[in-house]
C-alpha positions in Angstrom: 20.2 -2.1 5.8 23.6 -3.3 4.6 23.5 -6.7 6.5 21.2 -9.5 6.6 19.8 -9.6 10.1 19.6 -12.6 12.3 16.2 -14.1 13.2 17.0 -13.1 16.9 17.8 -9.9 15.5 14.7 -9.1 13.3 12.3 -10.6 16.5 14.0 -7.8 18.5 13.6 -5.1 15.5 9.9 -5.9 15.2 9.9 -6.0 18.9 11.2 -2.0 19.4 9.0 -1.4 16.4 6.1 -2.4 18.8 7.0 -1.1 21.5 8.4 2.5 20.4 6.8 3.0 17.3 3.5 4.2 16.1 0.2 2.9 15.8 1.5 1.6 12.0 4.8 0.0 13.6 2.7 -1.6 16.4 0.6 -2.9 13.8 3.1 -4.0 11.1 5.2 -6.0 14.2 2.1 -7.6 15.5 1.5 -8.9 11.4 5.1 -10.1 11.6 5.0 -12.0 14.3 1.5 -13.7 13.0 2.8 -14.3 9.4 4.3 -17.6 8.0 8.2 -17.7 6.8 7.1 -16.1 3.3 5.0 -13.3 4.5 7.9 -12.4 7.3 10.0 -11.6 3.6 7.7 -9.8 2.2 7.3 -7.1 5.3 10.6 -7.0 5.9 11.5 -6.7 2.2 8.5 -3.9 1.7 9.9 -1.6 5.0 13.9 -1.8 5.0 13.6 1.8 6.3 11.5 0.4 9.3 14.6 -2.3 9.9 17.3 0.8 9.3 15.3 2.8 12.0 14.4 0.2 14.7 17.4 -2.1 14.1 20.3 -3.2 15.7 21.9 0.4 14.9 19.3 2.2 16.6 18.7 3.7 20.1 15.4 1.7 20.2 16.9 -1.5 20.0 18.6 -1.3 23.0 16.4 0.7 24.8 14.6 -2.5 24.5 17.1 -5.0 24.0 20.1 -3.9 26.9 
């Protein structure tokens, strides 16, 4: 993903992850939402593919989102 996302942004990302993703995206959002600042990073650095595919670009986001 080109852009830095917003924290609003990312909460809603992680949120279509949950919600319209797998078993391994439900997972991963539910880690996100339990992990400190640092940890946040690290998933969001590890799955940029995960951001690109569930992101503000997506038709997930605003299934959820709009």
């Amino acid at each position: 993903m080109s852009t830095t996302l917003s924290r609003t942004d990312l909460h809603r990302t992680f949120l279509a992850m949950e919600r319209h993703g797998g078993g391994f995206c439900a997972r991963l959002a539910a880690a996100w939402y339990a992990a400190d600042p640092g940890n946040k990073q690290r998933i969001e650095a590890a799955f940029p593919h995960l951001l690109e595919d569930f992101g503000p670009d997506s038709r997930y986001f605003y299934l959820q989102n709009n």
